[in-house]
N, C-alpha and C positions, 0 to 999 in steps of 0.2 A: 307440670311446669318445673324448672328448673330449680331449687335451693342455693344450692353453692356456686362462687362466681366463677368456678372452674366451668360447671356445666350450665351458667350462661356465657361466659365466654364460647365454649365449646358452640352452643346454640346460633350464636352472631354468626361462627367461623360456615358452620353449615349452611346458614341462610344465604351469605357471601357466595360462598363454593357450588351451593346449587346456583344461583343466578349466573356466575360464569358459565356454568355447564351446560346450562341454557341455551346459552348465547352460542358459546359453540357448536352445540348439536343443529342449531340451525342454521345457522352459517353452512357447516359441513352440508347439510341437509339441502341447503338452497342449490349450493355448488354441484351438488352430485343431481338434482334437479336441473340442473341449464346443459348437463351433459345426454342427460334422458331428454331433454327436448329437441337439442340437436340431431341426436340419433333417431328421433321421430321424423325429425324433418327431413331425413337423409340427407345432411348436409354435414362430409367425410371432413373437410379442412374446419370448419367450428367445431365437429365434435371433438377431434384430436388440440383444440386449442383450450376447449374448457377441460378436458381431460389432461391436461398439463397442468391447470391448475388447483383440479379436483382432485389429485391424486396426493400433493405434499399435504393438502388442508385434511385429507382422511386419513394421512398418518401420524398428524401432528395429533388430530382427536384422539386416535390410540394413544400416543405418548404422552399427553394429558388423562386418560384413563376416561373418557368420554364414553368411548365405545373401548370391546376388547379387542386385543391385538390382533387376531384371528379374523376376528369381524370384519375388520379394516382391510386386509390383507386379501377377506374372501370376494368383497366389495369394492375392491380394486382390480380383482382380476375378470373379473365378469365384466367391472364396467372398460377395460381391456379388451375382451374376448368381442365385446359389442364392435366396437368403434373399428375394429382389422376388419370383421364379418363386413362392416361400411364400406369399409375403404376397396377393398379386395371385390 
């Protein structure tokens, strides 16, 4: 346990910071879930509409440090590569 108010301060800040991270990773998570159900359902004009909006919400998670930047970028492109494979 903590001693000095430094590193309970510190303690609050992380308890705080994980629960946004939380939130976010599921959000992102759901988002990028409604674009895999689209593409299950072969339906090419909803998957290209959640992937409009699954794609700025998986970069804002990178730039919040949620996931890493790589990650984000690699998991955008795949759920890209799906969606044309659709379409086409």
């Amino acid at each position: 346990m903590a001693n000095t108010s430094s590193a309970k301060k510190a303690a609050r800040k992380i308890t705080h910071r994980t629960e946004i991270n939380k939130e976010r990773r599921s959000r992102m998570r759901g988002i990028v879930r409604s674009v895999e159900e689209a593409i299950a359902a072969g339906d090419a004009k909803k998957a290209q509409a959640a992937l409009a909006t699954a794609e700025p919400e998986i970069m804002r998670a990178a730039q919040k440090g949620v996931i890493h930047q790589s990650a984000a970028s690699r998991k955008v492109s795949r759920l890209v590569k799906r969606v044309r494979k659709l379409g086409s």
